[in-house]
TORZAVEX-672411 format. One record per atom (N, C-alpha, C, O): residue in three letters; x, y, z. Coordinates in steps of 0.02 Angstrom, whole numbers, padded with zeros to 5 digits, always signed. Layout:
BEGIN
ALAXYZ
...
END
This chain:
BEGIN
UNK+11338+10150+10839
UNK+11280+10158+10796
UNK+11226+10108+10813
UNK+11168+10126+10821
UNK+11247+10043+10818
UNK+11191+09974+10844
UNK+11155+10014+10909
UNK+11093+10011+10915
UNK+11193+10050+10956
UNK+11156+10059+11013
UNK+11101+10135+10990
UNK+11043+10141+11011
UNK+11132+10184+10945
UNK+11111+10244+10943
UNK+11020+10211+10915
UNK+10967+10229+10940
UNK+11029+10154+10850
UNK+10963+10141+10824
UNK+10911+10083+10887
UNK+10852+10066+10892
UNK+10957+10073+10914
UNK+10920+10029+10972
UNK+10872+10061+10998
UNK+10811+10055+11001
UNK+10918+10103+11020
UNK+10867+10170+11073
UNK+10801+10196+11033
UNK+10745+10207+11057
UNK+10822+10204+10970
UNK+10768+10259+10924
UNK+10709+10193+10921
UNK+10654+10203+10946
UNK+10722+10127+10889
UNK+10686+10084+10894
UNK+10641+10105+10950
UNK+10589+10137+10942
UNK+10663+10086+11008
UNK+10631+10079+11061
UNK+10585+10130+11076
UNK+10524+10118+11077
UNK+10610+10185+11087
UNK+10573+10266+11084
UNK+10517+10275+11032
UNK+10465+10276+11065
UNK+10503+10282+10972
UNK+10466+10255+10929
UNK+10422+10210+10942
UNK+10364+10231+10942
UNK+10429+10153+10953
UNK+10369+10105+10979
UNK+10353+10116+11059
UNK+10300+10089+11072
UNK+10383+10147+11115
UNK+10357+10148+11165
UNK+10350+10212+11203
UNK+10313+10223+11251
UNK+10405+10265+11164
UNK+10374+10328+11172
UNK+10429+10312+11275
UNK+10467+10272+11302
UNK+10398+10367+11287
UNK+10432+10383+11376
UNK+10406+10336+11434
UNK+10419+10344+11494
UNK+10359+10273+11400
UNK+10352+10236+11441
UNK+10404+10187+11456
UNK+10405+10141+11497
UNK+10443+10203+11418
UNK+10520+10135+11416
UNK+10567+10202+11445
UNK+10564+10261+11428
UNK+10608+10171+11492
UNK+10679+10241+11503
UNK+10703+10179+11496
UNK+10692+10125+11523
UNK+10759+10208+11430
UNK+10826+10162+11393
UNK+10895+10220+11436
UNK+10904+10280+11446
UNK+10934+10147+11450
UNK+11008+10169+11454
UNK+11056+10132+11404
UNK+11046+10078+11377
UNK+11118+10179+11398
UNK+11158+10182+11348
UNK+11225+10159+11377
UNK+11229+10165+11438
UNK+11278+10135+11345
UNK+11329+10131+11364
UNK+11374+10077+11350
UNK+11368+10061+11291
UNK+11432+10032+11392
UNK+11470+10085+11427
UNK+11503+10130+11375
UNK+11523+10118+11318
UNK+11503+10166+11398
UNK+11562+10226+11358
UNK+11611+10271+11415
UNK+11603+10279+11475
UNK+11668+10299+11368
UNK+11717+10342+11417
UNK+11717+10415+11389
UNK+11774+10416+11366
UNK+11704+10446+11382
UNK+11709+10497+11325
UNK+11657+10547+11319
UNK+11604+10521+11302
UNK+11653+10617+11328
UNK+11602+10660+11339
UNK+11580+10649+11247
UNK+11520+10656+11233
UNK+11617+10636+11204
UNK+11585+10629+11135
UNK+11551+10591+11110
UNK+11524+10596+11055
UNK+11548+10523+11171
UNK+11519+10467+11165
UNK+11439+10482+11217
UNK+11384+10459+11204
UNK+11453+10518+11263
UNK+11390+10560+11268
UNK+11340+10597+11252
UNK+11282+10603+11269
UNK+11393+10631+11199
UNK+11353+10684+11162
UNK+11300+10620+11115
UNK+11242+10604+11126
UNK+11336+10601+11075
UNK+11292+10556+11027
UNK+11232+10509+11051
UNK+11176+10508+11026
UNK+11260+10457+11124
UNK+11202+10432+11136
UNK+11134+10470+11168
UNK+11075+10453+11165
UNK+11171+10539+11205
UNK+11112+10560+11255
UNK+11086+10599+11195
UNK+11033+10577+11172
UNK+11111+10647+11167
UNK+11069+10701+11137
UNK+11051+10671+11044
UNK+11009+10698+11008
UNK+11086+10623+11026
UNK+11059+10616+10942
UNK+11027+10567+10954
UNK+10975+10567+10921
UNK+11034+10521+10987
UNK+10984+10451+11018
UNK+10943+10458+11047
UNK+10887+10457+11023
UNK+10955+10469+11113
UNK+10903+10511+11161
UNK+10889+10465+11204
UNK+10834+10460+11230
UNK+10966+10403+11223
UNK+10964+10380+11300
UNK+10960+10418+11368
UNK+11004+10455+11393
UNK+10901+10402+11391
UNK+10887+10403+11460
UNK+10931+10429+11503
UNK+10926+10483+11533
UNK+10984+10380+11505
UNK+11017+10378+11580
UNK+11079+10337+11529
UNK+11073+10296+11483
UNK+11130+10363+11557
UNK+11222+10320+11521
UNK+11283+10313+11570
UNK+11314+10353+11604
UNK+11287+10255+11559
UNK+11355+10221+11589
UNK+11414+10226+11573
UNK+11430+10208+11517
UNK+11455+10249+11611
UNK+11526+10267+11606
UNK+11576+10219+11638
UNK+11590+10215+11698
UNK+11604+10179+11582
UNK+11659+10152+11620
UNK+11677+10092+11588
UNK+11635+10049+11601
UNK+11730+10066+11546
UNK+11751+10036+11516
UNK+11813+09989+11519
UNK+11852+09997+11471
UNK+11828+09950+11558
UNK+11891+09911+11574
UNK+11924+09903+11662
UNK+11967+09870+11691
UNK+11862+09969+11684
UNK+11886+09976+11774
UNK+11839+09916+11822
UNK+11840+09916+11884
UNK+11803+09873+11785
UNK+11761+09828+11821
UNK+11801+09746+11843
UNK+11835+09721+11799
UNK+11796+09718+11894
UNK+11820+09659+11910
UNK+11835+09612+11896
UNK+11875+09569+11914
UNK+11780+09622+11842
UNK+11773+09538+11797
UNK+11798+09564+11732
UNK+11824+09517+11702
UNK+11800+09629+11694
UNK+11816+09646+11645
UNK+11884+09633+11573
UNK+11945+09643+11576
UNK+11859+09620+11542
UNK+11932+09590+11515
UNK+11956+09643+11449
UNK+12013+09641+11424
UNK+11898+09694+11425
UNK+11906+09751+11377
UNK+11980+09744+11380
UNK+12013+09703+11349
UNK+12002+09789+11419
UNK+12086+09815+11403
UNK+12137+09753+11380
UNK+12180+09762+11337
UNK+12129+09699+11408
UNK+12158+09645+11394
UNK+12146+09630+11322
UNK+12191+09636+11280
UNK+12103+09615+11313
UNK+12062+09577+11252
UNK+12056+09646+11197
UNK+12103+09641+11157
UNK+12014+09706+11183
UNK+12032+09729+11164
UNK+12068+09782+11137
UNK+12067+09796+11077
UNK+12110+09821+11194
UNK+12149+09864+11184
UNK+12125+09935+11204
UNK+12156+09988+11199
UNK+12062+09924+11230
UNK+12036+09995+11245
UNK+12021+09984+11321
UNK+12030+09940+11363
UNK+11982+10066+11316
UNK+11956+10071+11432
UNK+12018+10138+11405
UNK+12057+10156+11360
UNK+11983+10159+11489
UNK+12003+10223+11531
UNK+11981+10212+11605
UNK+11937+10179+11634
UNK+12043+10264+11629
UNK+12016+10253+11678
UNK+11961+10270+11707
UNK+11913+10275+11668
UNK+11952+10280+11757
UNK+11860+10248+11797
UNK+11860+10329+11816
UNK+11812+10352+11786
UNK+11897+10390+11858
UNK+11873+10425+11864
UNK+11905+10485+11802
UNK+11865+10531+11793
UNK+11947+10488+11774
UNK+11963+10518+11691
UNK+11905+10514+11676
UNK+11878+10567+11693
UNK+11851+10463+11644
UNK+11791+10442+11632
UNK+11744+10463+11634
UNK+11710+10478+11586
UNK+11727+10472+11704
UNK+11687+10480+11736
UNK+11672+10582+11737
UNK+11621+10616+11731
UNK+11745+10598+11750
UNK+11732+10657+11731
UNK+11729+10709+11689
UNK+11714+10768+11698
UNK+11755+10657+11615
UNK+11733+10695+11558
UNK+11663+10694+11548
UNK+11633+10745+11532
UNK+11625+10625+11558
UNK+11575+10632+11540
UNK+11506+10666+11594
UNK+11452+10689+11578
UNK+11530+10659+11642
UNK+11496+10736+11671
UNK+11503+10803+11662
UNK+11468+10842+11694
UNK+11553+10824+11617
UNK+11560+10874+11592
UNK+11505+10891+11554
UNK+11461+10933+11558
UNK+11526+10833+11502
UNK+11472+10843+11449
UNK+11406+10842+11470
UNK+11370+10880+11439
UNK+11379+10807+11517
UNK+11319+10826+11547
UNK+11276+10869+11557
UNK+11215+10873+11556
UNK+11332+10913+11570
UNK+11327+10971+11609
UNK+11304+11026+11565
UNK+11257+11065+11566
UNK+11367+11013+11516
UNK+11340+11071+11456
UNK+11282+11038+11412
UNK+11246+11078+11383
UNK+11272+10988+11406
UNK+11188+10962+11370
UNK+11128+10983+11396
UNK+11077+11002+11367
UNK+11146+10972+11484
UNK+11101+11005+11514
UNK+11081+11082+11512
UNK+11025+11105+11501
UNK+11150+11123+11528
UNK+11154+11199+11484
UNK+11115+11225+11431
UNK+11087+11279+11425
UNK+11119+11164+11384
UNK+11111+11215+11304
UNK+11019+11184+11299
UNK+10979+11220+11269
UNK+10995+11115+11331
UNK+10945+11089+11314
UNK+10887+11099+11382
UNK+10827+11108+11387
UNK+10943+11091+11428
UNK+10864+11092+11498
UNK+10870+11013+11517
UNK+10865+10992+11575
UNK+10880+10977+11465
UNK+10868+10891+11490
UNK+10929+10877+11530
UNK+10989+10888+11519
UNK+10904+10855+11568
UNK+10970+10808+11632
UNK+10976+10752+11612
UNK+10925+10721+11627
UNK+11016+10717+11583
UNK+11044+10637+11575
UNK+11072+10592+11655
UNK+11133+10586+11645
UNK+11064+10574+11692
UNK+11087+10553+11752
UNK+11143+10493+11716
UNK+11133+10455+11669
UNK+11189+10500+11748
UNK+11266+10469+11737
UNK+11282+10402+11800
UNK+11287+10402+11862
UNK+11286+10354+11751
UNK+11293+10301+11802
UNK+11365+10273+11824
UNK+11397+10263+11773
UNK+11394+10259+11869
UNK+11457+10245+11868
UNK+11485+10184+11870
UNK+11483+10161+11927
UNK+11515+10142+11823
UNK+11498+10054+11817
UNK+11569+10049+11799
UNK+11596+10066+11746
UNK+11597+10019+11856
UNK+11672+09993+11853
UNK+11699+10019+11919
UNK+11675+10070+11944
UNK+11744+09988+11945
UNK+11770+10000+11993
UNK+11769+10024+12069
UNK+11805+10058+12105
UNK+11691+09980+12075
UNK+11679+09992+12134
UNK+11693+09939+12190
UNK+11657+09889+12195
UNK+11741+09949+12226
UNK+11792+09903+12279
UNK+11756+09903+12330
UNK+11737+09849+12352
UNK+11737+09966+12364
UNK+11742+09996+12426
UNK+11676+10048+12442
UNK+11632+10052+12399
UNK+11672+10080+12492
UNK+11623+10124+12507
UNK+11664+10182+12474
UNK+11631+10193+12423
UNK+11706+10216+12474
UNK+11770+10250+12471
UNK+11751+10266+12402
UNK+11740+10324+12387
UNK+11744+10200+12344
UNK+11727+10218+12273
UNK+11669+10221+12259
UNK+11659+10233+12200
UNK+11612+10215+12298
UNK+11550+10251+12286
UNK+11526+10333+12303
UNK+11485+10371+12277
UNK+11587+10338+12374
UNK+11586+10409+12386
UNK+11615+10467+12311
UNK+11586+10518+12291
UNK+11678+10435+12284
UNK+11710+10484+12230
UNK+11672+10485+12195
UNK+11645+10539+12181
UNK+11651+10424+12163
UNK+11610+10427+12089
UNK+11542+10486+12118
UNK+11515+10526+12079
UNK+11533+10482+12158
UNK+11459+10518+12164
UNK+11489+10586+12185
UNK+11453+10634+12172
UNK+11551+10599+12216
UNK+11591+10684+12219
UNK+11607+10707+12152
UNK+11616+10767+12139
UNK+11612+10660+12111
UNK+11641+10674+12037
UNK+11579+10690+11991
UNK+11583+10713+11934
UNK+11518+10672+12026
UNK+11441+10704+11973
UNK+11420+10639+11963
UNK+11372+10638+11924
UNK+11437+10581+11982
UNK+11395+10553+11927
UNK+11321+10529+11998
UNK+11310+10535+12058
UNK+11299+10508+11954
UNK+11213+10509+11977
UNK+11193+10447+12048
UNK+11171+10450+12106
UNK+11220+10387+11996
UNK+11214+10325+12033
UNK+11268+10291+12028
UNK+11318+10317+12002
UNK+11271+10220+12052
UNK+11350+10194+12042
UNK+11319+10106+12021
UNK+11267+10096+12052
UNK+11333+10064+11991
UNK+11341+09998+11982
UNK+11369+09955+12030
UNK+11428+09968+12042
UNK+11350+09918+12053
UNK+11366+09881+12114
UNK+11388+09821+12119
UNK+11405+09800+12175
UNK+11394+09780+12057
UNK+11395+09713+12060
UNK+11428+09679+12113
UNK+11402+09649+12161
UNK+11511+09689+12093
UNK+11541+09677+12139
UNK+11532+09685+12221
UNK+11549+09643+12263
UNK+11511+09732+12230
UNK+11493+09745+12298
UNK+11443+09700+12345
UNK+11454+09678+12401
UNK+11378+09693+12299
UNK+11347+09652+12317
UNK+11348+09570+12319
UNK+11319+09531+12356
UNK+11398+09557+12258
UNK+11424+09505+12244
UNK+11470+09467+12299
UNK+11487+09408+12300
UNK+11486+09522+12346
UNK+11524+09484+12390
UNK+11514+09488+12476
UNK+11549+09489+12526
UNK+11433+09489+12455
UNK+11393+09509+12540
UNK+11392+09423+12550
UNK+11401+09375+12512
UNK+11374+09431+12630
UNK+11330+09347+12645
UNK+11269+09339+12608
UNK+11255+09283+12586
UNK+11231+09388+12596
UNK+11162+09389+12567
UNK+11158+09383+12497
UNK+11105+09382+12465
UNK+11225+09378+12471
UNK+11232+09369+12385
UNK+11186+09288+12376
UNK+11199+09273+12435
UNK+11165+09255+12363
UNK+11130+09198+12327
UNK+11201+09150+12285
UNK+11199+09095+12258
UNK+11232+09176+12289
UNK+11288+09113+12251
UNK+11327+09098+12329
UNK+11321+09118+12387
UNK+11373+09047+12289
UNK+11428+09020+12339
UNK+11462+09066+12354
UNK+11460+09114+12315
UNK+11500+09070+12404
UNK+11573+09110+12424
UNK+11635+09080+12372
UNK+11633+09018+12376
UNK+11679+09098+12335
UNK+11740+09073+12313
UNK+11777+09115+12315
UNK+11758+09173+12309
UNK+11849+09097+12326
UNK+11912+09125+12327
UNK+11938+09118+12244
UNK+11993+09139+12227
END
């Protein structure tokens, strides 16, 4: 709900000059609500599959990264169906490899989150640690 009035806030005072994203969430129902009763932009999928992440530990929730990923392109799909609007689906967790940017993007989703990836180039700006 904090995120659904965030968005409306925002939209309201800035109208389509702001594109808000929503998230993370796992769940095409958690789609439905932010993209189509809120009216985020663009939403992130992925809850406990990220590197640094401690959700599942701490509190008991997450799914997995492509389960996730492809409910909530489902739902996409049919929002897009019944409305015309395309929500682009971001994929944020569990990206290791080239390998997991290829699935997430075979599985629908739009773009992918990178942290890690980039986090562990020579060109990252922090130290190297083991």
């Amino acid at each position: 709900e904090w995120q659904a009035e965030g968005i409306r806030w925002v939209k309201e005072r800035f109208g389509d000059a702001a594109i808000v994203g929503a998230g993370n969430i796992v769940s095409g129902d958690a789609f439905e609500y932010l993209a189509e009763r809120a009216g985020a932009d663009f939403i992130k999928v992925g809850i406990g599959g990220g590197s640094i992440c401690t959700t599942r530990e701490q509190k008991g929730i997450g799914r997995g990264q492509a389960s996730a990923v492809l409910d909530v392109v489902a739902a996409r799909d049919r929002y897009f169906e019944r409305s015309g609007i395309y929500v682009p689906v971001c994929s944020d967790g569990a990206i290791n490899n080239d390998t997991h940017i290829i699935i997430a993007l075979a599985m629908g989703a739009d773009f992918v989150m990178m942290g890690k990836y980039f986090a562990s180039t020579e060109e990252s700006p922090t130290e190297r640690v083991t």
